[in-house]
Short mmCIF file of the C-alpha atoms (twelve columns), coordinates in Angstrom:
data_MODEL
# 
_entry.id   MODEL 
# 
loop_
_atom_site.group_PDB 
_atom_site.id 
_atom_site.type_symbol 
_atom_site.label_atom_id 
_atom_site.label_alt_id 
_atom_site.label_comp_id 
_atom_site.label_asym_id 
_atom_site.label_seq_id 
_atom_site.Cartn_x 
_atom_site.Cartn_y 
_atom_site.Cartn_z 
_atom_site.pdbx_PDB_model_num 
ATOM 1   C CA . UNK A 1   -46.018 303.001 22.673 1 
ATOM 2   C CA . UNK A 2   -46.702 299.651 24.380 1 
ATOM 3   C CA . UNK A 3   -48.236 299.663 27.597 1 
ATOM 4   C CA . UNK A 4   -47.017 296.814 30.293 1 
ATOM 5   C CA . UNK A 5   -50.102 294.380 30.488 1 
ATOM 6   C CA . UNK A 6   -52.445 294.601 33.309 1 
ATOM 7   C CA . UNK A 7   -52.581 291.857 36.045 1 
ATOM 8   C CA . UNK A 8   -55.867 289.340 35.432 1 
ATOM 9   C CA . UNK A 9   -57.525 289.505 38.348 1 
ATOM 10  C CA . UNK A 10  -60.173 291.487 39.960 1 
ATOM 11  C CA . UNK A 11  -59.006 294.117 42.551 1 
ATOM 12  C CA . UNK A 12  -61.035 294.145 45.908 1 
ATOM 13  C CA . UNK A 13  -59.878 297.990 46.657 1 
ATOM 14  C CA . UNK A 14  -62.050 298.575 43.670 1 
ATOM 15  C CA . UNK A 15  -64.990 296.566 44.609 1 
ATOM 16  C CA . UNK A 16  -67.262 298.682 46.741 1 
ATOM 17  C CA . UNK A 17  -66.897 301.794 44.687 1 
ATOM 18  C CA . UNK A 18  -68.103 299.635 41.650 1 
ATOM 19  C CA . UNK A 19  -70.721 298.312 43.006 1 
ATOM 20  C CA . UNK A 20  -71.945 301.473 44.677 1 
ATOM 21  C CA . UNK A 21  -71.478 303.094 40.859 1 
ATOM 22  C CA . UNK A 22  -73.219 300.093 39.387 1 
ATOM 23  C CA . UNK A 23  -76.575 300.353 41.642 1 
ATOM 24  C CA . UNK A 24  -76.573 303.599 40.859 1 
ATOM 25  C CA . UNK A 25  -76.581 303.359 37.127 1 
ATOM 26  C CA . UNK A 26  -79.177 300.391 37.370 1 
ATOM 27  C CA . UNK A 27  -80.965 302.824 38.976 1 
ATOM 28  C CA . UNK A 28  -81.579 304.728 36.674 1 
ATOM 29  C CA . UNK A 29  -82.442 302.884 33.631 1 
ATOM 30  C CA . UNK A 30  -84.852 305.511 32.145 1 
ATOM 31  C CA . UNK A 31  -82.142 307.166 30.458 1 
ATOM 32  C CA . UNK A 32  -80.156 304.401 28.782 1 
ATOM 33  C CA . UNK A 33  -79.542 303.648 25.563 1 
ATOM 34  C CA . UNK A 34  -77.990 300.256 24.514 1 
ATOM 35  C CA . UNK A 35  -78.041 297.198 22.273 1 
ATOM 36  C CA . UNK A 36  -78.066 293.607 21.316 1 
ATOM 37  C CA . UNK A 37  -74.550 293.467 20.606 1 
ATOM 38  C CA . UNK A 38  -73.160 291.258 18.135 1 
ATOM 39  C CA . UNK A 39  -69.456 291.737 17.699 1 
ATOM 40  C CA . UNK A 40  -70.313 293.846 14.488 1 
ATOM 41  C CA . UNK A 41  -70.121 297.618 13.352 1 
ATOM 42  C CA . UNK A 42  -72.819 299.233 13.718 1 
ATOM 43  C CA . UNK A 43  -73.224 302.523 15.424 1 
ATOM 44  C CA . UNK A 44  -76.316 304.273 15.978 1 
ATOM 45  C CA . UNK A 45  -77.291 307.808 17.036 1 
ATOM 46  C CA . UNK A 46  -78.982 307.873 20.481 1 
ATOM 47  C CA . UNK A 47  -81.749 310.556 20.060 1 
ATOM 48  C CA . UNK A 48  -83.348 310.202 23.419 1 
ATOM 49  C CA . UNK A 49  -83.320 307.753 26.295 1 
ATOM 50  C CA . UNK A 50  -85.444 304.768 26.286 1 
ATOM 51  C CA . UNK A 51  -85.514 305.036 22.239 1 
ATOM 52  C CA . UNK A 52  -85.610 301.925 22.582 1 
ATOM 53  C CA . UNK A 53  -83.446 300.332 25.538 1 
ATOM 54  C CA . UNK A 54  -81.937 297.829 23.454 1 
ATOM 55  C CA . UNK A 55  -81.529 298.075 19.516 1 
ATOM 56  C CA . UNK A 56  -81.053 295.099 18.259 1 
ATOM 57  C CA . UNK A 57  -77.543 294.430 16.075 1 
ATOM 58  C CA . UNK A 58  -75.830 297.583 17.489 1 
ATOM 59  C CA . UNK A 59  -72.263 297.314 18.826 1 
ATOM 60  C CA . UNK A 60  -71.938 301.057 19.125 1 
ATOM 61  C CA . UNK A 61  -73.532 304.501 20.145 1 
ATOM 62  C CA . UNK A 62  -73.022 307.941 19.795 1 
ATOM 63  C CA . UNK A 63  -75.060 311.123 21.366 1 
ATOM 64  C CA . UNK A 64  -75.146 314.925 21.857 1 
ATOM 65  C CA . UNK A 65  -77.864 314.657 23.935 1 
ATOM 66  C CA . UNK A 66  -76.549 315.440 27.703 1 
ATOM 67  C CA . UNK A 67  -79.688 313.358 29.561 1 
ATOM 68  C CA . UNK A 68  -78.745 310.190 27.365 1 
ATOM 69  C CA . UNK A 69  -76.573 307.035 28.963 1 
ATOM 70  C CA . UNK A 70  -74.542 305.215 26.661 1 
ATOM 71  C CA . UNK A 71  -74.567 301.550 27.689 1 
ATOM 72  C CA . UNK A 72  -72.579 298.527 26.473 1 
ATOM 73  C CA . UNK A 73  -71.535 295.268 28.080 1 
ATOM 74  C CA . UNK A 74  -68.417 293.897 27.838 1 
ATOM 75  C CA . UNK A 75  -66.414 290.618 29.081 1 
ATOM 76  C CA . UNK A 76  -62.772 290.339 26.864 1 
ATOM 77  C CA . UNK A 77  -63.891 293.023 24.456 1 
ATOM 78  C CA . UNK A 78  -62.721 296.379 25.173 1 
ATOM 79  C CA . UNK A 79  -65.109 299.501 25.996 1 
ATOM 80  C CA . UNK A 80  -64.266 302.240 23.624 1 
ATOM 81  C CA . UNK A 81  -65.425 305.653 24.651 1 
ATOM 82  C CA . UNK A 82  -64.768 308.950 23.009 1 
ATOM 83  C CA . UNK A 83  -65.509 312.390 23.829 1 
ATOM 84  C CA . UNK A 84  -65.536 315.375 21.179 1 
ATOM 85  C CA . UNK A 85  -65.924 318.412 23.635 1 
ATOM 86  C CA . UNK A 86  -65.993 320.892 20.781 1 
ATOM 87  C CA . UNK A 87  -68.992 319.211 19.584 1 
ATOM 88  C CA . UNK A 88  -70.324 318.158 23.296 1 
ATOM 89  C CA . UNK A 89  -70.429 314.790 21.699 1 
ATOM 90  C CA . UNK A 90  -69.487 311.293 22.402 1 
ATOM 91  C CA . UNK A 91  -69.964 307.359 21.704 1 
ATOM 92  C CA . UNK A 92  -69.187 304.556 23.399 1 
ATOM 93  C CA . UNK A 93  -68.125 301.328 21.397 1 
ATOM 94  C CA . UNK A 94  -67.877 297.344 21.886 1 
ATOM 95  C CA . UNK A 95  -64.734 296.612 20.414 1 
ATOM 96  C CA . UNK A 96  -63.900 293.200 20.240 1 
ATOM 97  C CA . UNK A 97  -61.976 291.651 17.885 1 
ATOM 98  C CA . UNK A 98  -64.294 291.330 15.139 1 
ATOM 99  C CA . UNK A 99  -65.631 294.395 15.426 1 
ATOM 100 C CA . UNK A 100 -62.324 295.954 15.084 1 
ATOM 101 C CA . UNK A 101 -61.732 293.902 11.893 1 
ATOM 102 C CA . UNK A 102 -65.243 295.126 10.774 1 
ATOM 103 C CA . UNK A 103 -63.765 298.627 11.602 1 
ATOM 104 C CA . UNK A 104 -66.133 299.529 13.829 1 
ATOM 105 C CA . UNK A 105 -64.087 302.606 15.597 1 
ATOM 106 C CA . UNK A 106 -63.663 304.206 11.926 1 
ATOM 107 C CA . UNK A 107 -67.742 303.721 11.444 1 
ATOM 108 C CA . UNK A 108 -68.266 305.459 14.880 1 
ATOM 109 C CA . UNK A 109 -65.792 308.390 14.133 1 
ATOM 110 C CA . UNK A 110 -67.224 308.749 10.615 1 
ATOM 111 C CA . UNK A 111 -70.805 308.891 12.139 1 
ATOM 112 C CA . UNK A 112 -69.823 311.365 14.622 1 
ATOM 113 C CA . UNK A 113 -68.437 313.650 11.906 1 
ATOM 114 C CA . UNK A 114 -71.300 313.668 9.894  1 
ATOM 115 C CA . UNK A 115 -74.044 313.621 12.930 1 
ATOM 116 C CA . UNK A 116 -72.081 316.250 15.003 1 
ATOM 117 C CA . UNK A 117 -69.575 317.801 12.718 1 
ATOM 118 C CA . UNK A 118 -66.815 315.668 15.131 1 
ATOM 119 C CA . UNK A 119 -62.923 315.834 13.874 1 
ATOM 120 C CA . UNK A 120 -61.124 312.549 14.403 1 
ATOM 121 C CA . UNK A 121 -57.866 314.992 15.439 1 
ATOM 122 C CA . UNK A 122 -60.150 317.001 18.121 1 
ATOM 123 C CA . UNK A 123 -61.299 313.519 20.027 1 
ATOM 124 C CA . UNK A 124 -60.288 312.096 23.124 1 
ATOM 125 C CA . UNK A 125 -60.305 308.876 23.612 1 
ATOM 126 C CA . UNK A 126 -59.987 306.246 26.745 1 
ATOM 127 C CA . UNK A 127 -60.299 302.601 26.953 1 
ATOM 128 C CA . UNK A 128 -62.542 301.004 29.606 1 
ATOM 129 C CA . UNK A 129 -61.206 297.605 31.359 1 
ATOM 130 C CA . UNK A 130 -60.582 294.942 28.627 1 
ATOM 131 C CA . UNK A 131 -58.869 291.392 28.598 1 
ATOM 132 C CA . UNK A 132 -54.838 291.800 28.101 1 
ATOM 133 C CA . UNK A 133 -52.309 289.829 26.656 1 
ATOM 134 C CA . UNK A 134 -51.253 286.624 28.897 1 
ATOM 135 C CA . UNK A 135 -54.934 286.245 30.154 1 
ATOM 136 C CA . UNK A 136 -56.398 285.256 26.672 1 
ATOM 137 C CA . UNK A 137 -54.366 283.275 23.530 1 
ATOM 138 C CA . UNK A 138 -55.064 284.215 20.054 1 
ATOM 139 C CA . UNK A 139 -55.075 281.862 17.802 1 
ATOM 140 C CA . UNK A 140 -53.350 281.357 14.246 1 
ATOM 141 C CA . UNK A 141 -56.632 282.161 12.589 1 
ATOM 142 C CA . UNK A 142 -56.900 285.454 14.026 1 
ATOM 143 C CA . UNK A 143 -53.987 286.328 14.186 1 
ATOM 144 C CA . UNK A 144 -54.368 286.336 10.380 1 
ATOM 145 C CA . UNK A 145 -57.249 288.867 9.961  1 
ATOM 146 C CA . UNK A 146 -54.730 291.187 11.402 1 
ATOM 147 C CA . UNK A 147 -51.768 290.404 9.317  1 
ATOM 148 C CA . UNK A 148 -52.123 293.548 7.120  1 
ATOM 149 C CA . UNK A 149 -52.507 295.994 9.893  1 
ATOM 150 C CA . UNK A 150 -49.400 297.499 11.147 1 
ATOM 151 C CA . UNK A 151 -48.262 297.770 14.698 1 
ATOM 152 C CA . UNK A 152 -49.638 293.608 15.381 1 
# 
C-alpha cells in the first residue's frame, strides 16, 4: 500500500508540544543510550543507561530494560522503532538509505530474536518523521542499489 507523501514543511501546531517533549528528554540524559551514527548496520544491545552515552559506529539499538532511552538523530533518514510486547522489548533504528542497503532492519530483528527471543511476525512497528518523496531526488546511482528489491 502506498501512502500519499507528506507535505515538507514544519507544522507550527506541532511546535510547542515538541519542544516541551524535547526539554524534557534533554532532561534527562542519565538514562540514554545512543551512538555515533554512521549510516551503517550495526545494532547494539543497551544493557543499562549511560553504558556509554554514545557508542561509537552504531546506527541501531535494542533493550528490555524499561529505565533505558533509546536515542537516535535523524535529518532525511527515517527513525525506525519497534516494539515486541510479548518480549517487553524494543529498538529503535537510523534507517537511511545505506543502512537499509546494509540491511540494517533485518540485523536489528535478528538481534532481537536472539537477545530477547523476539518473532519478526509478533512486532509492531512505526516510522518516526522522515524526508518523503518530492522533498529529496534520488539519483541514478542509488536508485541502482535498489534495483533488485521489489516494491522500488
Amino acid at each position: 500500500m502506498r501512502l500519499p507523501p507528506v507535505p515538507c514543511h514544519w507544522d507550527p501546531l506541532l511546535g510547542p508540544a515538541w519542544e516541551t517533549e524535547a526539554r524534557a528528554f534533554l532532561a534527562d540524559q542519565a538514562r540514554r543510550v545512543g551512538g555515533v551514527q554512521v549510516h551503517g548496520a550495526r545494532v547494539r544491545k543497551a544493557l543499562r543507561p549511560s553504558a556509554p552515552l554514545r557508542w561509537a559506529a552504531t546506527d541501531g539499538f535494542a533493550t528490555n530494560t524499561a529505565d533505558v532511552v533509546l536515542w537516535i538523530r535523524t535529518a532525511d533518514c527515517v527513525p525506525v522503532f519497534i516494539a515486541d510486547p510479548r518480549h517487553r522489548a524494543a529498538a529503535l533504528v537510523h534507517a537511511g538509505w545505506r543502512g537499509v542497503h546494509k540491511k540494517i532492519l533485518t540485523a536489528a530483528l535478528r538481534r532481537m530474536a536472539r537477545w530477547y527471543g523476539t518473532r519478526p511476525r509478533e512486532v509492531f512497528v512505526a516510522l518516526g518523521p522522515h524526508i518523503q518523496r518530492g522533498c529529496y531526488e534520488v539519483g541514478p546511482a542509488v536508485a541502482r542499489r535498489f534495483k533488485s528489491v521489489p516494491g522500488t
